[in-house]
N, C-alpha and C positions, 0 to 999 in steps of 0.2 A: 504494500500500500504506500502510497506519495503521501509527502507530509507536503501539507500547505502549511507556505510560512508566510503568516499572515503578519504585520508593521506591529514591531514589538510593544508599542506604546500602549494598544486595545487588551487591557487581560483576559485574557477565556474565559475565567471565572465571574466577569463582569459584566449580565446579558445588557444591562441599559447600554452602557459604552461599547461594547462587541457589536451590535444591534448600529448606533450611530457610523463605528467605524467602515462596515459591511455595507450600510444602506444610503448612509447620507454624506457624510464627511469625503471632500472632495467633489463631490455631485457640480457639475457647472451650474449652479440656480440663477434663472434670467427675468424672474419673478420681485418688481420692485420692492412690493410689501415685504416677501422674505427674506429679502436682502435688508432691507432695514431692520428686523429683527435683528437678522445677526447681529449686524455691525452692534444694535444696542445690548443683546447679549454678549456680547467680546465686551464691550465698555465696562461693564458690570463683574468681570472673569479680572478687569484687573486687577491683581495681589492677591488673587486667587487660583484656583484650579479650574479647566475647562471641567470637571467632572461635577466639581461645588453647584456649576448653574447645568451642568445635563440636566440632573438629579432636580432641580427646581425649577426647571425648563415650563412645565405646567401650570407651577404657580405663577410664573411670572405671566405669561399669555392669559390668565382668568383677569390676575391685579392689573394690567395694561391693555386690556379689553381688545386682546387678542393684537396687540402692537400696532393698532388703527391710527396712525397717525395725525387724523384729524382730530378722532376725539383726544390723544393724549397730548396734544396743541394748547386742546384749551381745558386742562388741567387746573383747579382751583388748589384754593389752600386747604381747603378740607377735605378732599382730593391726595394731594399730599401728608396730611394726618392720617390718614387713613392706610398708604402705603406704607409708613414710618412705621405702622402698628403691626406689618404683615409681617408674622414671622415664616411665611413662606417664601419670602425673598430675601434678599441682600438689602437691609437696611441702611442704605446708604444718602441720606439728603444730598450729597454731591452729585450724586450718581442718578438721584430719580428725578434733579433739577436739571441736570444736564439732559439726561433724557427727554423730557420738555423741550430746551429749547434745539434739541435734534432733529424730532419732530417740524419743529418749524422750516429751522431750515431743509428738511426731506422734501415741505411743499412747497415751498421756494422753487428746489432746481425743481422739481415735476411741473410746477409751471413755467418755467425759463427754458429748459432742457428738451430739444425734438424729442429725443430719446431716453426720456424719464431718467430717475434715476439708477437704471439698469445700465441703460446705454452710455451715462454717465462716468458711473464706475468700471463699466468694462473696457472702455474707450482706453484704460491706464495697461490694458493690456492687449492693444490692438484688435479685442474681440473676440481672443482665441486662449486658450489657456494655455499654460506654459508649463510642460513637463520634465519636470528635475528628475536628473538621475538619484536617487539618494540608495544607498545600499543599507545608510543605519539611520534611524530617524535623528540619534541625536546628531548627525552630519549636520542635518538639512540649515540651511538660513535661519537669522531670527530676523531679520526685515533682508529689504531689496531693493533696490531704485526706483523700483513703480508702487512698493508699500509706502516707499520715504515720498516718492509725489504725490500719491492718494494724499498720504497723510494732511501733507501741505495742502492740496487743495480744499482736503475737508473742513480744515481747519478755517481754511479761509473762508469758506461757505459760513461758517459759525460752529460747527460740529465742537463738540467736546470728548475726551476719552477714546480718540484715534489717534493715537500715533504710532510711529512706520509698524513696531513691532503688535501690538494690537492687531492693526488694521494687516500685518503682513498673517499674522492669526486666521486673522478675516478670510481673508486670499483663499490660503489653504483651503479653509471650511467652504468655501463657495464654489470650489472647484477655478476660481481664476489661478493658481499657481498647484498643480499634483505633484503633492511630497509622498504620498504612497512611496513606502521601499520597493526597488523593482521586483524583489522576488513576492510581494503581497501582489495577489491575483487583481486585489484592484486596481493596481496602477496600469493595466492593461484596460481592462474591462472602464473604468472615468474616460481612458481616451475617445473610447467608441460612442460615449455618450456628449462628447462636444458639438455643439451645431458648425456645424460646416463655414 
């Protein structure tokens, strides 16, 4: 029998993370709203572990009314009390202000940008995602020239909680950069899933 050797980072023992690593992680996603999630789940992941917010990935999509940008726009202050109090999240008032005005700027570019905020972000990567050879994961980069300019532009847009390494985070998780180790069967099988 063949051992699949699957990116040592996923533990077998861990279906939630086994599950993302298998199914979702690296996936090209060209889906504006799910791309804003991330990005504000990576923000929230800072000084943390990506596993801290899998694990509460849930909570967070009920308390941010599924990452609806509009409504979490116009977020009150009792609004804000009220997620302070979720101990199903990352209590973090930096983090759920920032979040706020993320959102705003999200509908900003979606109204300036032909290409919504998808085309936006992906533009930082010619449109196509970029496959790193990586044999060990801890090889792989922790940002990139196109994480360090995202970053800047997000920043510039007003974004908070992207910078290069976050946002080069980001990458990976959206399928814009496949850090799959070559010998994980997905770095094969993400290429086949890119749009043309």
């Amino acid at each position: 029998m063949t051992e699949i050797n699957y990116c040592l980072w996923a533990p077998l023992d861990d279906p939630i993370y086994r599950q993302y690593h298998d199914e979702e992680w690296g996936v090209p996603e060209y889906d504006d709203r799910a791309l804003f999630e991330k990005l504000i789940l990576d923000g929230f992941q800072a000084g943390l572990s990506w596993r801290t917010i899998l694990y509460k990935r849930d909570n967070f999509r009920k308390a941010f009314d599924n990452f609806d940008p509009e409504k979490i726009a116009r977020y009150t202050p009792k609004k804000i009390d009220r997620l302070m109090n979720n101990a199903g999240i990352i209590r973090s008032k930096t983090k759920i202000l920032a979040t706020i005005g993320n959102a705003k700027s999200y509908l900003e570019i979606m109204e300036n940008e032909p290409n919504g905020f998808s085309g936006f972000l992906w533009d930082f990567v010619d449109g196509k995602p970029i496959n790193n050879k990586v044999k060990n994961y801890r090889e792989h980069m922790v940002k990139s020239p196109e994480s360090e300019a995202m970053s800047k532009e997000l920043k510039k847009r007003g974004f908070k909680f992207c910078g290069p390494v976050i946002v080069y985070a980001f990458m990976q998780a959206v399928g814009m950069i496949n850090d799959h180790e070559q010998t994980c069967p997905r770095w094969k099988a993400i290429q086949k899933l890119s749009k043309p």
